[in-house]
C-alpha positions as a Markdown table, in Angstrom:
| # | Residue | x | y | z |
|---|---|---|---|---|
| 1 | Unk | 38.9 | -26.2 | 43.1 |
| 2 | Unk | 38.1 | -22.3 | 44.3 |
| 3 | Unk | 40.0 | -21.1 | 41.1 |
| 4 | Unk | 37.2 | -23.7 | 39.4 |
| 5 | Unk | 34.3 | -22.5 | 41.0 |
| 6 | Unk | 35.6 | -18.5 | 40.2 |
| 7 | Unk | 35.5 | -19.3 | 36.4 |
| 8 | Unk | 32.2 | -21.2 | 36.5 |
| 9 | Unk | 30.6 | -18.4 | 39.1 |
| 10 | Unk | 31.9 | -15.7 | 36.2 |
| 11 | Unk | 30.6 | -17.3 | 33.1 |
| 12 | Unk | 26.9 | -17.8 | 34.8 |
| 13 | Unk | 26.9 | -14.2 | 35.3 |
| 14 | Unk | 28.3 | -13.6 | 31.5 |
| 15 | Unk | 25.4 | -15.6 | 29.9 |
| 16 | Unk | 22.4 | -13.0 | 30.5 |
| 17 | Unk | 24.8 | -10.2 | 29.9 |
| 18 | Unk | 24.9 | -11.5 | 26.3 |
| 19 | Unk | 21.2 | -12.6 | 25.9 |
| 20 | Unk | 20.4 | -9.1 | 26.7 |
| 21 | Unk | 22.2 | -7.1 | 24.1 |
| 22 | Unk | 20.4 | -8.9 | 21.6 |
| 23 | Unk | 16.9 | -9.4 | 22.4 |
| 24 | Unk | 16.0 | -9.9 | 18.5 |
| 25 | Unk | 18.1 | -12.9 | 18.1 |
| 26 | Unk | 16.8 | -15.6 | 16.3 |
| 27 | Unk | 13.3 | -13.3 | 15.3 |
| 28 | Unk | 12.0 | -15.0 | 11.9 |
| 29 | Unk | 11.3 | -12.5 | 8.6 |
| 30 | Unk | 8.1 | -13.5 | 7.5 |
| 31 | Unk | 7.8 | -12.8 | 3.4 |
| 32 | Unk | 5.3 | -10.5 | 2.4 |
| 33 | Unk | 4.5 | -9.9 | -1.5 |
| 34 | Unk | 2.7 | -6.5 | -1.6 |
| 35 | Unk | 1.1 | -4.9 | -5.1 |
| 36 | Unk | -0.2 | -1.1 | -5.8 |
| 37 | Unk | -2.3 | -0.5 | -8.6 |
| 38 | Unk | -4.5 | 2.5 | -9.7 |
| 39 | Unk | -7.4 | 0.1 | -11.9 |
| 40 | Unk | -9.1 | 2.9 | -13.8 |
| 41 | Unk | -12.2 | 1.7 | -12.1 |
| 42 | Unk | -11.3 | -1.3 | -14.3 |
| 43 | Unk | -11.0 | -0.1 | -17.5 |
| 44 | Unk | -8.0 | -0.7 | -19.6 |
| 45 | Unk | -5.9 | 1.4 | -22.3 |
| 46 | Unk | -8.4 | -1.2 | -24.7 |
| 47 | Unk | -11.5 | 0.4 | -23.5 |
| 48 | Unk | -12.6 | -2.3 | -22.2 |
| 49 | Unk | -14.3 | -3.1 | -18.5 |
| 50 | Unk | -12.6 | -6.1 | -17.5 |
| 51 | Unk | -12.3 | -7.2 | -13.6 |
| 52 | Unk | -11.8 | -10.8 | -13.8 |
| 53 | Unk | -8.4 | -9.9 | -15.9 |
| 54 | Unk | -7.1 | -7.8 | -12.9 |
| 55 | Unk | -8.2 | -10.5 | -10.4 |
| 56 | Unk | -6.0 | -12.9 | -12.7 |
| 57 | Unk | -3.3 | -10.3 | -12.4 |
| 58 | Unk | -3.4 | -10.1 | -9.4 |
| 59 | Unk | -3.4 | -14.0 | -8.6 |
| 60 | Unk | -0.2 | -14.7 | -10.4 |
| 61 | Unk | 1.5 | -11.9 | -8.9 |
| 62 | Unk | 1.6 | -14.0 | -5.3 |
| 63 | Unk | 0.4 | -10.5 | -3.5 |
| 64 | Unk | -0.6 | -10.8 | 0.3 |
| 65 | Unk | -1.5 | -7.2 | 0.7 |
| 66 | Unk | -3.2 | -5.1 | -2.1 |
| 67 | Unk | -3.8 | -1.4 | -2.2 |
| 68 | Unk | -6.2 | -0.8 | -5.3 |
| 69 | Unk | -6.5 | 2.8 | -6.2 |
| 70 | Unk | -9.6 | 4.4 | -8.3 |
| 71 | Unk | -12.1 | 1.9 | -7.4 |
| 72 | Unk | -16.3 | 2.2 | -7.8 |
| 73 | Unk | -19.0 | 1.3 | -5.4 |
| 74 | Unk | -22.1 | 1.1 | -7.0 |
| 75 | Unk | -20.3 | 4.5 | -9.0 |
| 76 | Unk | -22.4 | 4.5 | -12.6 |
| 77 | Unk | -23.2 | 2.9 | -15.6 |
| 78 | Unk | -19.1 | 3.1 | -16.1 |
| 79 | Unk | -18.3 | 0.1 | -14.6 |
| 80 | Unk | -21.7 | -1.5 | -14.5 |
| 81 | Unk | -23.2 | -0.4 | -10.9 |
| 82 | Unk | -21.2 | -3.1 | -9.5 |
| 83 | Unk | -19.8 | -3.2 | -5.7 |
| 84 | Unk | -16.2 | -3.6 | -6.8 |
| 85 | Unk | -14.0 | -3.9 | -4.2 |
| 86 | Unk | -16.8 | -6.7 | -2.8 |
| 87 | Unk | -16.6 | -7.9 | -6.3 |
| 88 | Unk | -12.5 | -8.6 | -5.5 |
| 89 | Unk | -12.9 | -10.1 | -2.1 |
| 90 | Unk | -15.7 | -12.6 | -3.0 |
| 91 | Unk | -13.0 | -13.3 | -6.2 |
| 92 | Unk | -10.1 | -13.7 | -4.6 |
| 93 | Unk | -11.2 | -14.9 | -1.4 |
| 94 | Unk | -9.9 | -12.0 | 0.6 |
| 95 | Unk | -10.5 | -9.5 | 3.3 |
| 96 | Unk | -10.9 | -6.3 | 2.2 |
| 97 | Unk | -11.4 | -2.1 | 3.8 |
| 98 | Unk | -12.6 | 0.4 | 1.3 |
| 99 | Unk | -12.5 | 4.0 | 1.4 |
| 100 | Unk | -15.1 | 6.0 | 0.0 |
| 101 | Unk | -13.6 | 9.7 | -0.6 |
| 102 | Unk | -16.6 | 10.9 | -3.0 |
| 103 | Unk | -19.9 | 9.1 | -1.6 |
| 104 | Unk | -22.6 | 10.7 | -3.3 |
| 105 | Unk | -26.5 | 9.9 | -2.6 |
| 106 | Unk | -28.0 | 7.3 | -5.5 |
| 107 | Unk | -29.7 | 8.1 | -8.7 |
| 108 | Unk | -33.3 | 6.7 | -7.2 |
| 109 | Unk | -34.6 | 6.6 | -3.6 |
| 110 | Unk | -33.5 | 3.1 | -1.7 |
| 111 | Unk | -30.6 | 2.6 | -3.8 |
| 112 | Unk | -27.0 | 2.6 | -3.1 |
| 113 | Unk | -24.8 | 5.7 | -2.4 |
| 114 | Unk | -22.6 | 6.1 | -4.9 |
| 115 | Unk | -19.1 | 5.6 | -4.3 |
| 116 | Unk | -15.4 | 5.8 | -5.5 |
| 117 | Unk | -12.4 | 6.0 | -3.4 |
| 118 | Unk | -9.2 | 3.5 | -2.5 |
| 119 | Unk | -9.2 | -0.3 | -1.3 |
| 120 | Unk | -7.2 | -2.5 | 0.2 |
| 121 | Unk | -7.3 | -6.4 | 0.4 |
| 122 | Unk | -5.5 | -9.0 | 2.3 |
| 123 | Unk | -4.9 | -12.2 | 2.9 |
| 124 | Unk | -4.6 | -12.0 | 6.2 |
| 125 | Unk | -7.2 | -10.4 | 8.6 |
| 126 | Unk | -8.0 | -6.6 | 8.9 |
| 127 | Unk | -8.6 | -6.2 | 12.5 |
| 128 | Unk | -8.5 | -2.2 | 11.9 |
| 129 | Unk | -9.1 | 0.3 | 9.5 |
| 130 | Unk | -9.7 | 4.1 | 9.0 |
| 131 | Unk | -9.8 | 6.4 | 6.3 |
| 132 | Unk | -8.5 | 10.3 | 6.4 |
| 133 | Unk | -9.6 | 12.6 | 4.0 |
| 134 | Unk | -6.9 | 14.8 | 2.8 |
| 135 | Unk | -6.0 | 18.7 | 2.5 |
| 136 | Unk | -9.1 | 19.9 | -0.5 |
| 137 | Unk | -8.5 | 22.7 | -2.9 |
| 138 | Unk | -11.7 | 24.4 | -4.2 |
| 139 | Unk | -11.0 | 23.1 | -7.7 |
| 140 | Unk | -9.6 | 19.6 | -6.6 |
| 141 | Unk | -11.4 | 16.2 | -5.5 |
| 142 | Unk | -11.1 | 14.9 | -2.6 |
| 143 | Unk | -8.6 | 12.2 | -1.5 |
| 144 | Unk | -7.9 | 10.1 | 1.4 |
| 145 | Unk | -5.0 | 8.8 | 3.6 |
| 146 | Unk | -6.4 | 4.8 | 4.4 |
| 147 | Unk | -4.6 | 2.6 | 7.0 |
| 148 | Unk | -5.5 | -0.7 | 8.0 |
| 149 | Unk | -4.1 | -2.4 | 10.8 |
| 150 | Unk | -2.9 | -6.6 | 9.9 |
| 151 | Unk | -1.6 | -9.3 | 11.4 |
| 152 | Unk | 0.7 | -10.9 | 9.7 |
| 153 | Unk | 1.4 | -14.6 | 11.1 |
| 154 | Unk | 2.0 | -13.1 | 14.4 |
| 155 | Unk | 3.6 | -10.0 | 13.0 |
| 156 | Unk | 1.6 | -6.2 | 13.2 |
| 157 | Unk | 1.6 | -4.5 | 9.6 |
| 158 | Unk | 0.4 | -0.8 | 9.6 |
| 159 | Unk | -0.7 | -0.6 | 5.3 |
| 160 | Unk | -1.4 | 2.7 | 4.4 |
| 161 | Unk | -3.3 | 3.4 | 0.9 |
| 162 | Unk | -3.6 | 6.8 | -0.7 |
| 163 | Unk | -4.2 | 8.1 | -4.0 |
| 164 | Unk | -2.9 | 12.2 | -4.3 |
| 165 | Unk | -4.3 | 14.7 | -6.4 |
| 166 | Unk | -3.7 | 15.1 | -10.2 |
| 167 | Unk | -3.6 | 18.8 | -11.0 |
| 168 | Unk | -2.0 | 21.1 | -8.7 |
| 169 | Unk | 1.3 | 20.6 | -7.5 |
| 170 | Unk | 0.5 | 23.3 | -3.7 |
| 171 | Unk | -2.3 | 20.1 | -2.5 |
| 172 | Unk | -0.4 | 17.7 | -3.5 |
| 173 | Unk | 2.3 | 19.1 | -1.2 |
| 174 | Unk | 0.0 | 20.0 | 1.6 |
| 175 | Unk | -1.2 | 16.3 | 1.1 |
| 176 | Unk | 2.0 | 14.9 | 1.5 |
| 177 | Unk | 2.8 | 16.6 | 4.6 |
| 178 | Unk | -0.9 | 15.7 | 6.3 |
| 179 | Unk | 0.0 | 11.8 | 5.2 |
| 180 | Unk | 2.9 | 12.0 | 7.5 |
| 181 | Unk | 1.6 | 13.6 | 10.2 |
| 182 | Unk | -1.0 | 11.0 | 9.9 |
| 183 | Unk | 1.4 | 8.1 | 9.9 |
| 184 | Unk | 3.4 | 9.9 | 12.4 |
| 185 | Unk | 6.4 | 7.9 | 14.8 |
| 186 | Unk | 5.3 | 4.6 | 14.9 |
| 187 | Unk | 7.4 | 1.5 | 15.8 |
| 188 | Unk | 4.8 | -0.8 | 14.1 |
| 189 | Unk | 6.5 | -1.7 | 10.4 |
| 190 | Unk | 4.4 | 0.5 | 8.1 |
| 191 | Unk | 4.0 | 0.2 | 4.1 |
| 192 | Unk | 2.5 | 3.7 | 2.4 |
| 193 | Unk | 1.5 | 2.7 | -1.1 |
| 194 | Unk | -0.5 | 4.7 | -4.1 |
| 195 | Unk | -0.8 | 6.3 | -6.8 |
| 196 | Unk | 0.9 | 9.8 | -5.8 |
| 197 | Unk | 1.2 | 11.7 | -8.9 |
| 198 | Unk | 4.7 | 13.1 | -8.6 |
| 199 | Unk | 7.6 | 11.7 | -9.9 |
| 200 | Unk | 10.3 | 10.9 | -7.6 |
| 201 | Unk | 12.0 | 14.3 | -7.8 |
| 202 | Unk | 9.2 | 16.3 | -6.5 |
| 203 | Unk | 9.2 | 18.2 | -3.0 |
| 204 | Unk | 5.8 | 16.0 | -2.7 |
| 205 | Unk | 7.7 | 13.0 | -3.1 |
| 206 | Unk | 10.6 | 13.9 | -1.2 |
| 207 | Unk | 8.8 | 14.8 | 1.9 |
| 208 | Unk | 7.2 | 11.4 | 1.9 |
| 209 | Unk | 10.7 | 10.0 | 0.9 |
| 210 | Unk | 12.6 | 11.5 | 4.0 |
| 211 | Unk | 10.1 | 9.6 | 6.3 |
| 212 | Unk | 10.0 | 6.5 | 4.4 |
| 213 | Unk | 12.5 | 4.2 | 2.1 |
| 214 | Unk | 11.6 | 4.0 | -1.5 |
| 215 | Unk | 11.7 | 0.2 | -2.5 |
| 216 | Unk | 12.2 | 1.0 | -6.0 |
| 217 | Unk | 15.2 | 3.0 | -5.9 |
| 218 | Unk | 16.1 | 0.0 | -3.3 |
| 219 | Unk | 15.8 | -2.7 | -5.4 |
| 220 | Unk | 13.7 | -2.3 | -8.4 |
| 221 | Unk | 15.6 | -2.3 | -12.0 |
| 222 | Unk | 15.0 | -0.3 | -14.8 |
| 223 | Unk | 12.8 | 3.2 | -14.1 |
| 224 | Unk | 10.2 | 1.8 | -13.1 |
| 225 | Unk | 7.9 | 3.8 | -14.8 |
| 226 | Unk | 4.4 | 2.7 | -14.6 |
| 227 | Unk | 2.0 | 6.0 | -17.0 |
| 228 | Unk | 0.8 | 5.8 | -19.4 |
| 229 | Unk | 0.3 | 1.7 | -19.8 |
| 230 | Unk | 1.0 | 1.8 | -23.1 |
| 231 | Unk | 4.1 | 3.7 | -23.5 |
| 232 | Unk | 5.2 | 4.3 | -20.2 |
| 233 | Unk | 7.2 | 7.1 | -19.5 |
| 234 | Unk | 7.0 | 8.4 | -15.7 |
| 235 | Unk | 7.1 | 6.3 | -12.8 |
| 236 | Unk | 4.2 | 7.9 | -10.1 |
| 237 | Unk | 3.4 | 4.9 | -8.5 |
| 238 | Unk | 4.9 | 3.9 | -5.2 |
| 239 | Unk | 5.6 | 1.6 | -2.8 |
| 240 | Unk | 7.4 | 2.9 | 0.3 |
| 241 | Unk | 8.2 | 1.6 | 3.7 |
| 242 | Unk | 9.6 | 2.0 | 7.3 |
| 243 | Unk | 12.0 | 0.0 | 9.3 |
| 244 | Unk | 11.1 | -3.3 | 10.0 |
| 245 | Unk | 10.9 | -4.2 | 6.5 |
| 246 | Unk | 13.3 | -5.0 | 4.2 |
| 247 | Unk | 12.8 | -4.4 | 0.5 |
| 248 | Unk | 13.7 | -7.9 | -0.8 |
| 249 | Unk | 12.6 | -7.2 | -4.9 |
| 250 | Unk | 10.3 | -5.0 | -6.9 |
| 251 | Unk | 8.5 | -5.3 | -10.4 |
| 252 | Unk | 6.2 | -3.5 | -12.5 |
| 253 | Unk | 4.4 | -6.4 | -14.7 |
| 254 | Unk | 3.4 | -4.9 | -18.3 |
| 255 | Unk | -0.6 | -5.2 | -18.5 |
| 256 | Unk | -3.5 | -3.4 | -20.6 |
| 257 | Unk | -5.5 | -4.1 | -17.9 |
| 258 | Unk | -6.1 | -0.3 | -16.7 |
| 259 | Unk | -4.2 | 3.1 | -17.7 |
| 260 | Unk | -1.3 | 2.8 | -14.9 |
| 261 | Unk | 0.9 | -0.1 | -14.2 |
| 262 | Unk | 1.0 | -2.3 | -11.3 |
| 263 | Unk | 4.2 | -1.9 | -8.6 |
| 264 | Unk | 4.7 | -5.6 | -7.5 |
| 265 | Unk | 7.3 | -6.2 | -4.4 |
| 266 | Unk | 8.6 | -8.6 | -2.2 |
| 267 | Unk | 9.6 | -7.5 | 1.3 |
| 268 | Unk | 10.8 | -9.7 | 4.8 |
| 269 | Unk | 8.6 | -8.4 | 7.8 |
| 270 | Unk | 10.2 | -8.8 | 10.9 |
């Protein structure tokens, strides 16, 4: 009976032992489908203005989290005055954060200011957001580092949006770098997506790439190459991530909707 009560006594004490080392056991991965896209302010390689066909887009893809790059406020006659990342919301029944890195004042008194700049939509709720503007060269335009802060069913999802700078290679650099000192250490699972302008091989890229995983070279097939639209040939746009995420598929659907291509993937959120 003592020899009994020994065992019993030991395995009691075992049982939390083992709970312990594995305090994420049995934590569900929530699927989260998550699209880039620099619109063109909604022009495509056809010339034409066309929202409703990126909203479509958009729709079948199945994305929960959107980061739309290149996108008017009340801009210009371009793309028709309109409000467009209100436009997409109200469309596609979504939250939505915009970041206005030029905001000029309108054409006429009481109108508008005139903006253009990143957005990002969601399903799910927004509960934070902020916009950062970026390292400015006298001959550049100014960019932005955005980040919204969402909820996930039950899970936190830091989404960052950002769209570098075209034409010299130095900002682009210095961009890079002030994106992850923004983003920092953070034990929140973070997605960077955008349009960044580099190719994969470029110090730019690689400084972004030594913080975060690329999903594409995780699990995207082919190159991935999403400029020009109509004859793609580099691949600029990215989606990259942190732990707590695992890259479960990626895709670049084939679209005249605007000059870039889309970067559609699937990830598990823990």
């Amino acid at each position: 009976m003592r020899k009994l009560l020994t065992v019993l006594v030991g395995f009691l004490i075992a049982v939390p032992t083992v709970a312990a080392a594995k305090p994420d056991a049995g934590r569900p991965e929530r699927p989260l489908t998550v699209m880039t896209y620099n619109i063109h302010h909604g022009a495509g390689i056809d010339g034409v203005l066309d929202l409703e066909r990126i909203a479509v887009l958009i729709e079948k893809s199945g994305a929960d989290v959107i980061g739309l790059q290149e996108v008017d406020k009340h801009w210009d006659v371009r793309s028709n005055w309109v409000d467009q990342p209100a436009w997409f919301a109200q469309r596609l029944k979504m939250h939505y954060a915009y970041a206005a890195n030029l905001d000029l004042p309108p054409v006429n008194p009481g109108e508008p200011r005139r903006q253009y700049g990143t957005a990002i939509l969601s399903k799910y709720p927004i509960k934070d957001f902020k916009n950062t503007l970026l390292p400015l060269y006298p001959t550049g335009e100014q960019r932005g580092l955005a980040v919204a802060k969402i909820k996930v069913r039950g899970a936190d999802l830091r989404f960052a949006n950002t769209h570098l700078t075209s034409n010299n290679n130095a900002e682009r650099l210095e961009q890079a770098q002030k994106v992850v000192e923004l983003l920092g250490k953070s034990k929140t699972p973070t997605l960077l997506v955008g349009d960044l302008n580099a190719t994969p091989e470029a110090p730019e890229i690689k400084t972004l790439t030594a913080v975060y995983d690329d999903t594409w070279t995780e699990v995207g097939v082919g190159p991935g190459y999403t400029i020009e639209a109509g004859n793609p040939t580099k691949r600029i746009d990215f989606q990259l991530h942190s732990a707590g995420l695992r890259a479960v598929k990626a895709d670049v659907p084939v679209t005249p909707a605007s000059d870039h291509l889309p970067v559609v993937a699937s990830f598990a959120l823990r």
